[in-house]
SERO-4910 file (N, C-alpha, C, O; in steps of 0.05 Angstrom, whole numbers):
BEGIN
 pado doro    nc1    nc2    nc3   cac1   cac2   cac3    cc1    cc2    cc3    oc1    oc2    oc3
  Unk    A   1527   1974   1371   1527   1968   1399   1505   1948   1404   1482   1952   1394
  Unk    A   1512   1921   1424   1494   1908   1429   1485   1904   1458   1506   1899   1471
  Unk    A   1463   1902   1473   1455   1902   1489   1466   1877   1504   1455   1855   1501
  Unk    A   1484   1880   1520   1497   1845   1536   1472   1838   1559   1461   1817   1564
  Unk    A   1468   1864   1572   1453   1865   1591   1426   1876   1585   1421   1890   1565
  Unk    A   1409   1870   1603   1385   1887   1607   1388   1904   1638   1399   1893   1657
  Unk    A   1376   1929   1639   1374   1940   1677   1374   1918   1688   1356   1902   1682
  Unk    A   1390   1912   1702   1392   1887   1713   1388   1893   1747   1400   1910   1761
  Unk    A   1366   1874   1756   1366   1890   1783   1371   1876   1798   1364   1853   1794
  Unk    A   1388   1883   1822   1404   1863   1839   1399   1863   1866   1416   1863   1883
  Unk    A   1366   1864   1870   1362   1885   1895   1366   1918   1891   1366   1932   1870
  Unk    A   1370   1925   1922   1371   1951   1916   1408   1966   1907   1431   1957   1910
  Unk    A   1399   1988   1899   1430   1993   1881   1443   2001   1905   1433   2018   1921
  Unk    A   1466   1990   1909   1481   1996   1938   1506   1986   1915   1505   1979   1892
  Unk    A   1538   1991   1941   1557   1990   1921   1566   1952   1920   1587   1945   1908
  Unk    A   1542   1928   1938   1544   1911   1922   1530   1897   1911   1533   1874   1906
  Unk    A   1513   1909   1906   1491   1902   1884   1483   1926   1868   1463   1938   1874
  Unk    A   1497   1933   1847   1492   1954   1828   1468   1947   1810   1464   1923   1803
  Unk    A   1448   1972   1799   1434   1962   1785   1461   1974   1747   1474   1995   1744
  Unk    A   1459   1954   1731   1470   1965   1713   1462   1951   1685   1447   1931   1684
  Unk    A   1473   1962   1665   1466   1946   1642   1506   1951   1622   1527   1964   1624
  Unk    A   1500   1941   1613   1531   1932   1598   1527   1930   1563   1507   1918   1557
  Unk    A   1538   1936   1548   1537   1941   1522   1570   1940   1507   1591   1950   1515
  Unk    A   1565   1920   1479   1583   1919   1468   1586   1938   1444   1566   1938   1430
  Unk    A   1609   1960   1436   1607   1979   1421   1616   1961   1399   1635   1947   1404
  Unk    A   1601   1961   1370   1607   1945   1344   1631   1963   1334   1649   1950   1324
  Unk    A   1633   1982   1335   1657   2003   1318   1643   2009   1291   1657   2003   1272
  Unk    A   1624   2016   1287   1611   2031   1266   1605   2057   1269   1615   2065   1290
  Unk    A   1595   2073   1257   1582   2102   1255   1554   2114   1269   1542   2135   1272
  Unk    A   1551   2087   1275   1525   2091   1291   1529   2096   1331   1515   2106   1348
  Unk    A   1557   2081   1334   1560   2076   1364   1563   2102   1385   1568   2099   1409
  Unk    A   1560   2120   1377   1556   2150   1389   1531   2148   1395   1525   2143   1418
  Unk    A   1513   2151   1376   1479   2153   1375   1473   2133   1390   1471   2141   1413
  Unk    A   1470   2112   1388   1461   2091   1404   1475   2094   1441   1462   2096   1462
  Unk    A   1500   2091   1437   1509   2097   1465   1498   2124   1491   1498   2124   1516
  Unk    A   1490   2149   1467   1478   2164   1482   1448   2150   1491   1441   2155   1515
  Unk    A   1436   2140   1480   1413   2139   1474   1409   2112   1498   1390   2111   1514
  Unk    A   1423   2097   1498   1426   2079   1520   1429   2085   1549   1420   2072   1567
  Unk    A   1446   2113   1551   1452   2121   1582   1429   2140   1583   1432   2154   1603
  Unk    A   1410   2146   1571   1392   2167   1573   1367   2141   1581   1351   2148   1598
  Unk    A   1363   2117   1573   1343   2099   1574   1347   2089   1602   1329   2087   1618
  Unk    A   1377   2082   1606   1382   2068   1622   1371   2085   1651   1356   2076   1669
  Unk    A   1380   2108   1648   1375   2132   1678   1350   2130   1674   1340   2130   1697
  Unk    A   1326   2129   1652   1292   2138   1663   1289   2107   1661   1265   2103   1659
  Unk    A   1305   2077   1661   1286   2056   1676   1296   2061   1705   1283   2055   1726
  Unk    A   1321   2073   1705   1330   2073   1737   1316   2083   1751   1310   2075   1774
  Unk    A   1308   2103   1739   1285   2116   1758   1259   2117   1760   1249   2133   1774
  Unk    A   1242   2096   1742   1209   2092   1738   1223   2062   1753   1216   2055   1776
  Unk    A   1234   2053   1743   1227   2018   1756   1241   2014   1774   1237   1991   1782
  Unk    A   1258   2028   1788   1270   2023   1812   1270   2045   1840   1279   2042   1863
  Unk    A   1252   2072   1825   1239   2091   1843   1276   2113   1856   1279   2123   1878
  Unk    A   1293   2113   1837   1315   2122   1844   1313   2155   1835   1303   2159   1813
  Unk    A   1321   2178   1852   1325   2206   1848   1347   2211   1824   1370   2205   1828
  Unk    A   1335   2223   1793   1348   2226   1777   1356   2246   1777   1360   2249   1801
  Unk    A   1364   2271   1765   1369   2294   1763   1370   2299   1733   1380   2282   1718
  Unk    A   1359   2325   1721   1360   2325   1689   1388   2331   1684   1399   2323   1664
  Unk    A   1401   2343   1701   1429   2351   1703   1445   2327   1703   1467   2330   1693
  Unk    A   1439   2299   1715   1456   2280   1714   1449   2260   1688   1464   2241   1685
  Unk    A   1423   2266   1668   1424   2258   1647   1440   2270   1630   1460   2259   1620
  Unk    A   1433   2299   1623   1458   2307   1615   1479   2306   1612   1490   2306   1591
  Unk    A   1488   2306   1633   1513   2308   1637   1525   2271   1633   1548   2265   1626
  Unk    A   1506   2253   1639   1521   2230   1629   1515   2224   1605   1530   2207   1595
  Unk    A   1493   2235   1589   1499   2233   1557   1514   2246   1541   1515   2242   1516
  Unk    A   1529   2267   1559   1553   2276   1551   1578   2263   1554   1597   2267   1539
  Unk    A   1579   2252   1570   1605   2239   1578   1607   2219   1560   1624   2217   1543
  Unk    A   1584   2202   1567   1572   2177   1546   1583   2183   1521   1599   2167   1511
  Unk    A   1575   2208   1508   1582   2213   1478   1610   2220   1472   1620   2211   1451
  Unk    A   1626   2241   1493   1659   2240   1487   1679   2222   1494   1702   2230   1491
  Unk    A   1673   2196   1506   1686   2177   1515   1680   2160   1490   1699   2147   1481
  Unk    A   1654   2158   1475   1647   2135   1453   1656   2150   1435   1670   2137   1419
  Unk    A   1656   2178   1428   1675   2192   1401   1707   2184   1401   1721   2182   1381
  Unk    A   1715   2180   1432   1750   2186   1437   1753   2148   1417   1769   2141   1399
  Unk    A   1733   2135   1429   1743   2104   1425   1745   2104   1396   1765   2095   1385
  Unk    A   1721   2117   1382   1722   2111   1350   1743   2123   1335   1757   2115   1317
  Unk    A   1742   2151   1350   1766   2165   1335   1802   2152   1335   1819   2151   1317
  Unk    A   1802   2142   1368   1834   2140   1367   1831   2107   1372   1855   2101   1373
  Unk    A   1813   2075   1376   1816   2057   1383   1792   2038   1367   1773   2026   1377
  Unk    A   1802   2042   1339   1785   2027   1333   1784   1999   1336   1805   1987   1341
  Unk    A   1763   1988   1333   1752   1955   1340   1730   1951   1358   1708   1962   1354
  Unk    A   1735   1937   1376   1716   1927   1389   1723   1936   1413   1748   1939   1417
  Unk    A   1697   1946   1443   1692   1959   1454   1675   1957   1468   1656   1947   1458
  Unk    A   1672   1964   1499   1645   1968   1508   1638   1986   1533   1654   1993   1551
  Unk    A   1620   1992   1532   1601   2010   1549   1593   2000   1572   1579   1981   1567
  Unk    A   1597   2005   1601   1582   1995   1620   1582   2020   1644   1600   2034   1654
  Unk    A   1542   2016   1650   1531   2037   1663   1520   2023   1682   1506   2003   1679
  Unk    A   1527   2040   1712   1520   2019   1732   1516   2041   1760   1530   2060   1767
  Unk    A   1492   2029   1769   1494   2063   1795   1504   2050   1808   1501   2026   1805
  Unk    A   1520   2060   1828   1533   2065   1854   1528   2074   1872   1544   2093   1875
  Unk    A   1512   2072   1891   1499   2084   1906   1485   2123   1897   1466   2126   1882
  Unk    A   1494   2136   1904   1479   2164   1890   1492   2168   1860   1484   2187   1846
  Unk    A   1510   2152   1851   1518   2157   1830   1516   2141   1805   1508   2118   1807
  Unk    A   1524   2151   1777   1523   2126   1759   1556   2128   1754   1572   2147   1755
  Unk    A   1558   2102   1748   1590   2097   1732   1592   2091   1709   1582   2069   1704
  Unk    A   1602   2103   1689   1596   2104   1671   1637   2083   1655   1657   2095   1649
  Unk    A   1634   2061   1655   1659   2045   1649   1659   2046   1618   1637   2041   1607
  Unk    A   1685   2054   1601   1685   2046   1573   1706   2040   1570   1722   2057   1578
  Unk    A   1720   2009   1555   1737   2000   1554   1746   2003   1522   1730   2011   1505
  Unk    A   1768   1997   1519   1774   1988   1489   1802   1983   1488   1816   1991   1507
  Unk    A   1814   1967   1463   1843   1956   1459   1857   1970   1457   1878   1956   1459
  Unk    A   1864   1998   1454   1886   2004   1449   1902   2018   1482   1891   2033   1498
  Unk    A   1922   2009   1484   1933   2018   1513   1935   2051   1524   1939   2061   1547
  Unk    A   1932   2061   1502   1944   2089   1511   1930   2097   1519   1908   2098   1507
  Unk    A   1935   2112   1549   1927   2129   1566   1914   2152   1553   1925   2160   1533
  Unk    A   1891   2165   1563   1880   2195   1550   1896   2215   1566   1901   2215   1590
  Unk    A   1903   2236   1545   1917   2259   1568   1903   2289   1556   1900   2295   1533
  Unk    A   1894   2311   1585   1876   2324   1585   1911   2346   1563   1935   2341   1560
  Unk    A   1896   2364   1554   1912   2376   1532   1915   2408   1558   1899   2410   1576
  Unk    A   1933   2424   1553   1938   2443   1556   1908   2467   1553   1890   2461   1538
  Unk    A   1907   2485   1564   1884   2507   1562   1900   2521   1542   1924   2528   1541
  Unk    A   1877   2522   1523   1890   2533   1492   1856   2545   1477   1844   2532   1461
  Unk    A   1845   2573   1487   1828   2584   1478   1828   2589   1442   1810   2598   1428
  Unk    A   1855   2581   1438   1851   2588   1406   1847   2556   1390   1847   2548   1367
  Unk    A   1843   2543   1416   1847   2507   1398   1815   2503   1396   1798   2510   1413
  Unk    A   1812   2487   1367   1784   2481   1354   1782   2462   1362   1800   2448   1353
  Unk    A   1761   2443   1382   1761   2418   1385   1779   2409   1401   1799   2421   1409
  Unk    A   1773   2381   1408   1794   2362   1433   1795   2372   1449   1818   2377   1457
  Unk    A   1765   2383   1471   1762   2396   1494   1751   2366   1502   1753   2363   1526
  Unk    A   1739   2345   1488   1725   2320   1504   1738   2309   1534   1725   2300   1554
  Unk    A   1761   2311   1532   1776   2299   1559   1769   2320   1575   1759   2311   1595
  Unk    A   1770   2343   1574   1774   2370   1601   1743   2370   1607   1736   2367   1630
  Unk    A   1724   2375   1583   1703   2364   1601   1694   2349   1613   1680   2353   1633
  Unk    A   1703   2321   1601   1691   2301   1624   1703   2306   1647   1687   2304   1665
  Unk    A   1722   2310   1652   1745   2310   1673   1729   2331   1691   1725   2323   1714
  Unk    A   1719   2359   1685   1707   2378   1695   1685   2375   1708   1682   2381   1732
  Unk    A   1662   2362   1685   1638   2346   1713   1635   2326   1720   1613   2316   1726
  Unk    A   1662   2313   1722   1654   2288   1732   1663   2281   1780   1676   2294   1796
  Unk    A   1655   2270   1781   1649   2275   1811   1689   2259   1816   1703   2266   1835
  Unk    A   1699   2238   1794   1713   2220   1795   1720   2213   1769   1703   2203   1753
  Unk    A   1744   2217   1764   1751   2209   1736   1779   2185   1741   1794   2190   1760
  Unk    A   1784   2162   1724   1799   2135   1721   1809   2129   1704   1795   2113   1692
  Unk    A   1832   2134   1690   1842   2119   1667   1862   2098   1665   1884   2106   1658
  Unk    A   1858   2069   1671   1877   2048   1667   1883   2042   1646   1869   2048   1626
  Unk    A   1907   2027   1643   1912   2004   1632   1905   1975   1644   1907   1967   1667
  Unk    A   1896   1960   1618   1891   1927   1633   1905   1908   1611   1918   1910   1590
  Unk    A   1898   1889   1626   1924   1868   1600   1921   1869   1581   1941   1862   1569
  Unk    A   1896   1879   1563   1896   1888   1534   1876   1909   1534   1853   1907   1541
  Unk    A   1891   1935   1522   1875   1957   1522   1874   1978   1550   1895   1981   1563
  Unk    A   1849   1992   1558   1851   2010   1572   1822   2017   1583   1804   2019   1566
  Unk    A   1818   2020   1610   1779   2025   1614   1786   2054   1626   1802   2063   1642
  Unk    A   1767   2063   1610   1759   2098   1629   1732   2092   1656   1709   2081   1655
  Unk    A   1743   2101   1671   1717   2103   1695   1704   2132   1698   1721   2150   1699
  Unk    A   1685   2138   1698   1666   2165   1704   1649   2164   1722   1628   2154   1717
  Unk    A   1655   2175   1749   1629   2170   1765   1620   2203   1762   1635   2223   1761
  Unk    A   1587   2201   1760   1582   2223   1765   1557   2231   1778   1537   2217   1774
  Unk    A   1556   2253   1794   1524   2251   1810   1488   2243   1808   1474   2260   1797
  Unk    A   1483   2234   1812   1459   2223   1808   1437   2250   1810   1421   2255   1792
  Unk    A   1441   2264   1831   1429   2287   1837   1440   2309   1857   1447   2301   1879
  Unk    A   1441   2333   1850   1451   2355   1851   1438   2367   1881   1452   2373   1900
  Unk    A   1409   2369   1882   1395   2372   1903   1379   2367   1901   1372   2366   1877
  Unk    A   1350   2360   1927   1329   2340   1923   1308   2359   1908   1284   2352   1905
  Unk    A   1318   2381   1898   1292   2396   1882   1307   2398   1857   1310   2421   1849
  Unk    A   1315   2383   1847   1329   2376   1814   1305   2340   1809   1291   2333   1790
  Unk    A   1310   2330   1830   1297   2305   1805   1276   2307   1784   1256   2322   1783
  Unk    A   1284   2289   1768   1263   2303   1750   1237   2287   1767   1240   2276   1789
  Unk    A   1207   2290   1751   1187   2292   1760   1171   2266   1749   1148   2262   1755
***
């Protein structure tokens, strides 16, 4: 994964001037690790250099998302790919694109099934979930809360 962007600040983060940063996924073994590791950097500049309410709950929870959206791409769409994290007013959006067209579909509730719960969770905490098609390939959208309540940000 390569850095396209830096926090890019556009003013203040409103829904038209987002602060965000954008990343190309290489399709190696490494693009999980790094991708988490980017939406976790990205949320503490958001919030030291732009003075924005984080929540440890919305790191979490977007380096989770971060991580089963960048497993779904390697596992079922290999090639080339990318990551883009961008707040939205109280929220971050968390965009990941890649070539192959097919739609993700959440699986049936199956307590005896090992694995391939990634879709139902994101789908579960996310505030807003998106799955297109575009003229080549397909982008997932994830918006999810910035902060939970004003005695969650972190400190």
């Amino acid at each position: 994964m390569t850095e396209s962007d830096s926090v890019k600040d556009h003013g203040t983060a409103s829904a038209d001037r987002p602060l965000r940063i954008a990343s190309t996924l290489r399709g190696d073994d490494d693009d999980i690790a790094r991708a988490r590791h980017l939406s976790v950097d990205f949320l503490a500049r958001v919030r030291t250099e732009h003075g924005l309410d984080v929540s440890r709950r919305a790191v979490d929870l977007t380096r989770l998302v971060v991580s089963e959206l960048v497993t779904n791409v390697r596992k079922y769409a290999p090639g080339p790919a990318s990551l883009d994290l961008r707040i939205d007013g109280d929220a971050v959006e968390i965009t990941v694109w890649d070539r192959d067209p097919v739609l993700p579909v959440a699986r049936a509730a199956d307590i005896g099934r090992v694995g391939q719960h990634g879709l139902e969770i994101v789908m579960a905490v996310a505030r807003s979930f998106e799955a297109r098609r575009e003229p080549v390939g397909k982008r997932i959208i994830v918006t999810l809360a910035l902060t939970d309540d004003p005695g969650d940000a972190l400190v």
